[in-house]
C-alpha positions in Angstrom: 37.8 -89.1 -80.5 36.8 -88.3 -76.9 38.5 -90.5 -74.2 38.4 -90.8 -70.5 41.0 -92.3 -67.9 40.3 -95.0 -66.4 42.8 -97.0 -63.9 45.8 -95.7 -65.7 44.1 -96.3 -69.1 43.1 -94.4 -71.5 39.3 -95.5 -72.8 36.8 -94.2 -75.4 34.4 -91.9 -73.7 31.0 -93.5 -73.8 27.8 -91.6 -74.8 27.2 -88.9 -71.3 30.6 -89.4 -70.6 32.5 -86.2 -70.1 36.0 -86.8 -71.8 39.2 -85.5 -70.5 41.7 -86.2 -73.3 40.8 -85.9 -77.3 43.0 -88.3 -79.5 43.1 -87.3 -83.0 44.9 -90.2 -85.3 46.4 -89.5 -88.4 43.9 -88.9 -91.4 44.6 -90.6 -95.3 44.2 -87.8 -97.9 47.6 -85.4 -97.0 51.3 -85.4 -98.4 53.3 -87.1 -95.5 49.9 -88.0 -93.4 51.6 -90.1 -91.0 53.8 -87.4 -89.8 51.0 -85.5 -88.9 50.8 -86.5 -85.1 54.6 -85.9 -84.8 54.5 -83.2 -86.1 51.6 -81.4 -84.0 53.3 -83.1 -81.4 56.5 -81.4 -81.9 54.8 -78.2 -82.7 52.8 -77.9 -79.5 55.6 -78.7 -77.4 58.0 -75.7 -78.9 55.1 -73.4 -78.2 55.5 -75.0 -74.6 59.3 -75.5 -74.2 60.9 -73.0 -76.3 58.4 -70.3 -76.7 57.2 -70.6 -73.2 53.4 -70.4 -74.3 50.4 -71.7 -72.2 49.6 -74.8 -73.8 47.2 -77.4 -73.9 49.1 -80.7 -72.7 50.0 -83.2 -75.0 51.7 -86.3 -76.1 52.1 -88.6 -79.1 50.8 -91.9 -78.6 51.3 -95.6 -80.8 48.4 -97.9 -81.5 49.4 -101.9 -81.5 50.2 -101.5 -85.3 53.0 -98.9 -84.7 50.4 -96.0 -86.0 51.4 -93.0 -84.2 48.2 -90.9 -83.0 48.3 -87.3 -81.5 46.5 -86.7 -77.3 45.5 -84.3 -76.0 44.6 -83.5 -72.4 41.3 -81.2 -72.5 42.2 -77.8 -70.5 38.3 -76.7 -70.1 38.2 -80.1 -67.9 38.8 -79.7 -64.3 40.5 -82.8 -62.2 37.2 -82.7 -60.3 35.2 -82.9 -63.1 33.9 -79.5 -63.8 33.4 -78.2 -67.4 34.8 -74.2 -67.8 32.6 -72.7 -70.4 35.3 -72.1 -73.3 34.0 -70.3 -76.8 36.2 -70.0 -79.7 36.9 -66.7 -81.3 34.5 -67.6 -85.2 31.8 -68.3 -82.5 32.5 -64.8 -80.6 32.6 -62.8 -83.6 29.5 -63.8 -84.9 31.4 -65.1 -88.2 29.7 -68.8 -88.2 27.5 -69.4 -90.8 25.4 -72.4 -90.6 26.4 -74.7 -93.5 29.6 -72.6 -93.9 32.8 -74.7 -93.3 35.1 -71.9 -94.8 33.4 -68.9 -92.5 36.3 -69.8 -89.7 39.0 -68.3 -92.2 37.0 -65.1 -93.2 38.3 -62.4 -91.7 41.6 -60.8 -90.5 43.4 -61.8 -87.0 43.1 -57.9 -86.3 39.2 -58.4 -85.8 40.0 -61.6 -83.8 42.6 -59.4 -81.3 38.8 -57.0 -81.0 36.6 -59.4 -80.1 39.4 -60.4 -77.7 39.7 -56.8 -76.3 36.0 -56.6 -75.8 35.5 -60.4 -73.9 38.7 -60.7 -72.4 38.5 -58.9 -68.4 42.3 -58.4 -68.9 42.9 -57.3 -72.7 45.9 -55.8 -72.9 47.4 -59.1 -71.3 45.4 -61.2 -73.6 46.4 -58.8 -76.7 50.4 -59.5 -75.6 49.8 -63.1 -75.7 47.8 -63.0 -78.9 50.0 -61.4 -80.5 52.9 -64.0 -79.8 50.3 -66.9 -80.7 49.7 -65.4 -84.4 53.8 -65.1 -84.5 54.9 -68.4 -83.4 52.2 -69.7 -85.8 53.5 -67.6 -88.8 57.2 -69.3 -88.1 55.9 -72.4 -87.6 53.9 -71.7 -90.4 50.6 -72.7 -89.3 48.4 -72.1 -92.3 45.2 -73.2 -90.2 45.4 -71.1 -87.7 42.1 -70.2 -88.1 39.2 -68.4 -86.0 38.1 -72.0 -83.9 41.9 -72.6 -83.3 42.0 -69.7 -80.9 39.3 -69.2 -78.0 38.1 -67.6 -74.8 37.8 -69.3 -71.5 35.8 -68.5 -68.1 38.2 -68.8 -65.7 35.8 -68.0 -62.8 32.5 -67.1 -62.7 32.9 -64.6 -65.5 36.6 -63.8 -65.7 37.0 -64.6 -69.2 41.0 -64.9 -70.7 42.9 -66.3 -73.8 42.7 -70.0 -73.8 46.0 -72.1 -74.1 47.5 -72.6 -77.2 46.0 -75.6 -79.3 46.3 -77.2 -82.6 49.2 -75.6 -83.6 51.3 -77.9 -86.8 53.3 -77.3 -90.1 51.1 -76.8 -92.9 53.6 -76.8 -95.1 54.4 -80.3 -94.6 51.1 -81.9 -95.8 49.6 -78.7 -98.0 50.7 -75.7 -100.1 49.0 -73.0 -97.9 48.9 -69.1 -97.4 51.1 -67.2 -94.9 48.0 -67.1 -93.3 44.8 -68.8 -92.3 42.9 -65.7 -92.5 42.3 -64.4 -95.5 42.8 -61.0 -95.1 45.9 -61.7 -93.0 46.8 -59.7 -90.4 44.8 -56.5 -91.0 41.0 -55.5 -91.9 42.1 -53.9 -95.0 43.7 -57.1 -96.3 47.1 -56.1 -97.0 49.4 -57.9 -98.2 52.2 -60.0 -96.5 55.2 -58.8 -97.6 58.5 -61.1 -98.5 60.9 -59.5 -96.2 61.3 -56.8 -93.3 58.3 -58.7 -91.1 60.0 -57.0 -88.1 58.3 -53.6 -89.3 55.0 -55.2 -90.7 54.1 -57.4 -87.4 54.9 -54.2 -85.3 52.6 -52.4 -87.1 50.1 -55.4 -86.7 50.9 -55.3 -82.9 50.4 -50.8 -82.5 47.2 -51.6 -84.7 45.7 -54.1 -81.9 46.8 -51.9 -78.8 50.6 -53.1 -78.4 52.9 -49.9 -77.9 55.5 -50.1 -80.2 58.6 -51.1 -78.1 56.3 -54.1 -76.5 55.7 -55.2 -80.4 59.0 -55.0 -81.2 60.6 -56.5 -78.0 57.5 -59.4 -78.3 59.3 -60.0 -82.0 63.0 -60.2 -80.6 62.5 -62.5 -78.0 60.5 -64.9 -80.2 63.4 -64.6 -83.2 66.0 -65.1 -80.7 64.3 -68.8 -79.4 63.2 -69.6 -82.8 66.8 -70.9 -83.5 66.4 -73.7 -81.0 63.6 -75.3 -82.5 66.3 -76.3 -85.3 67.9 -78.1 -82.7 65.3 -79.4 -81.1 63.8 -81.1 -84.5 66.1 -84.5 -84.8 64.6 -84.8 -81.3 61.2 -85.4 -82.7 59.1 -88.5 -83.9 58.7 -87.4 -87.5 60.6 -88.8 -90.3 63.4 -88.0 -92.3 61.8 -86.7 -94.9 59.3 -84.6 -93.2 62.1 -83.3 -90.6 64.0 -82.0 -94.1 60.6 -80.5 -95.1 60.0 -78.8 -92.0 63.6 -77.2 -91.5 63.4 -75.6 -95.1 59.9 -74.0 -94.5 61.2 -73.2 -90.9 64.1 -71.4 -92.5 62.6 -69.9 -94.8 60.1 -68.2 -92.4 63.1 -66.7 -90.5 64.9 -65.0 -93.5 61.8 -63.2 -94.2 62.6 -61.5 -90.8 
């Protein structure tokens, strides 16, 4: 739901009002549903605070009835009101198909790293951060990190970069998922994700998309070497018990396969 600001409040946008905030409350039909702003929550804010990613700002938020919902602050929204133009990376590639919910997960995220390449008017930078986007999002393990979770924005007048991070959660907590949102993964040719030694496949991932191979493998050591602290940062987050048990095995989990 679109909202707006108004004297310190925050209101539902009206119809040809231009929202600055999104608020997204938690839906009925998953395992563990009302963790779900936690936990995006939580997410979003390791990608800021631990894995020092651009991110979009956000907060959790209670209705009156204790419901927790999940904000948002809108980063294609200037303070003085200007729109940036922002496209996401299924509308880029051309992989929309009208009627076709499931077209955003076709694909591999070495096709999403060319379209980025081609649009972005500083790639290799763009390509770096990529890179430890679809990473954090593996260890989180983000199972819909799909082709509209990741876009390009026009900074100025035609200077198009890597939007912030958004929308970045545990699957694992409400759905059994793939390593992957993607379904051919991480390369065209749809190989397989192996079990263990994701050092070597991720660096090959990272050479294929125009990474040299001791930026790939530096990029993969500093992110292992924070990942620890989001262990310790979890009983500092809203979810529940149960999901904060769920969400340190998955966690874990991830990491071995390193």
């Amino acid at each position: 739901m679109s909202l707006i600001v108004a004297t310190d409040m925050l209101q539902f946008a009206e119809a040809g009002q231009l929202g600055t905030h999104i608020l997204k409350p938690h839906p009925q039909r998953f395992s563990l549903n009302r963790d779900i702003p936690a936990n995006e929550e939580f997410c979003m804010r390791m990608c800021r605070e631990v894995f020092l990613l651009p991110t979009a700002e956000s907060a959790l938020c209670f209705f009156h009835d204790g419901a927790p919902a999940y904000v948002t602050r809108r980063f294609d929204v200037m303070p003085d009101g200007r729109k940036l133009h922002m496209e996401d990376l299924a509308s880029l590639s051309g992989m929309l198909i009208k009627g076709d919910s499931n077209a955003k997960y076709q694909g591999s995220y070495e096709e999403l790293a060319e379209v980025i390449a081609e649009v972005s008017c500083a790639s290799l930078l763009d390509l770096r951060q990529f890179f430890r986007l679809v990473l954090v999002n593996f260890i989180l393990c983000n199972g819909d990190a799909h082709a509209k979770n990741f876009s390009m924005i026009d900074t100025d007048n035609g200077a198009w970069r890597l939007a912030p991070a958004y929308d970045v959660m545990n699957t694992r907590l409400h759905v059994s998922d793939a390593d992957f949102a993607m379904q051919k993964g991480l390369f065209k040719d749809g190989r397989d994700c192996p079990k263990s030694k994701l050092c070597d496949f991720f660096c090959t991932w990272g050479e294929t998309i125009g990474l040299t191979t001791r930026l790939a493998r530096l990029e993969i050591r500093h992110i292992l070497a924070k990942a620890a602290a989001i262990i310790q940062e979890l009983p500092s987050s809203y979810l529940s018990q149960k999901a904060k048990q769920v969400f340190r095995y998955h966690l874990k989990l991830r990491l071995q396969r390193f």
